[in-house]
C-alpha positions in Angstrom: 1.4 18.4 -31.3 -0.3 15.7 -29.3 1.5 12.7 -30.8 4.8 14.9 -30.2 4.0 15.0 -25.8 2.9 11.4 -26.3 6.6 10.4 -28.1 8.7 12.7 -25.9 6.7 11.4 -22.6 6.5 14.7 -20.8 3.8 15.6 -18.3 2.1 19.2 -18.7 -0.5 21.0 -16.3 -3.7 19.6 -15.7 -2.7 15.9 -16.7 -4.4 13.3 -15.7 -1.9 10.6 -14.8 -2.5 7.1 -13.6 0.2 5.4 -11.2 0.2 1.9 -10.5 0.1 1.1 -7.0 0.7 -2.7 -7.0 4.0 -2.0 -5.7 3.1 0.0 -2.6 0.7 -2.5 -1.6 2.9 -5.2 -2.1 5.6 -3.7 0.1 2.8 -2.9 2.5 1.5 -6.1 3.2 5.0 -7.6 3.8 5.8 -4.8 6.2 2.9 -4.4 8.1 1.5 -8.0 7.3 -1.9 -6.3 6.6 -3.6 -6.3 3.0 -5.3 -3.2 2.2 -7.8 -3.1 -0.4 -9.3 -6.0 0.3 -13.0 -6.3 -0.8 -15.0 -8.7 1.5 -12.5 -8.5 4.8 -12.3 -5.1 7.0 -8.7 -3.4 7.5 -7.9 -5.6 10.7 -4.5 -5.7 12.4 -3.6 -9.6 12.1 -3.3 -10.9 16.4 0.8 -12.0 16.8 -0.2 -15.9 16.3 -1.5 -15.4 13.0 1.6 -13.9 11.8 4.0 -16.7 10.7 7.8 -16.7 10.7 10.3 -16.9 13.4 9.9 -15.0 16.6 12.1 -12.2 15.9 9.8 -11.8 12.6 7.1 -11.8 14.8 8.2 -9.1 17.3 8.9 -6.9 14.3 5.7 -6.8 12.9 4.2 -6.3 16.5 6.0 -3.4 17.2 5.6 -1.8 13.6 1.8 -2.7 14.1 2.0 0.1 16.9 3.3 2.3 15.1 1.6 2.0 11.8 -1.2 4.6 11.0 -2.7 5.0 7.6 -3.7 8.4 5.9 -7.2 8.0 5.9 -7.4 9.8 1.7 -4.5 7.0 1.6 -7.2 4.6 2.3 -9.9 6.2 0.7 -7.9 5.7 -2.7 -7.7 1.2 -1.5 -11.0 1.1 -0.8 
């Protein structure tokens, strides 16, 4: 019965599942140009000349930088 759920790939109550999260991070960092995660450094909005690009890249980041707030079990699960 077990080997069966394991060929057929279906989920059932109470199963612990594990999703990778490389992907959200990844997307993350480009769009808010902050890394979270990260070990030794603390979750620190980058200052506009850090960011590099062209100035309309720049701007974009700024203003999503306003805007961005993370849920806080969100970063619980980075740290």
């Amino acid at each position: 019965s077990n080997n069966e759920l394991v060929r057929t790939q279906t989920l059932v109550k109470s199963a612990i599942i594990q999703v990778d999260a490389t992907p959200f991070k990844q997307w993350y960092q480009k769009h808010y140009n902050v890394e979270l995660g990260a070990k030794n450094a603390p979750e620190v909005a980058p200052k506009p000349e850090e960011i590099q690009g062209s100035n309309h890249v720049k701007r974009k980041i700024k203003e999503r930088l306003q805007k961005r707030k993370l849920d806080a079990h969100l970063a619980e699960q980075f740290a």
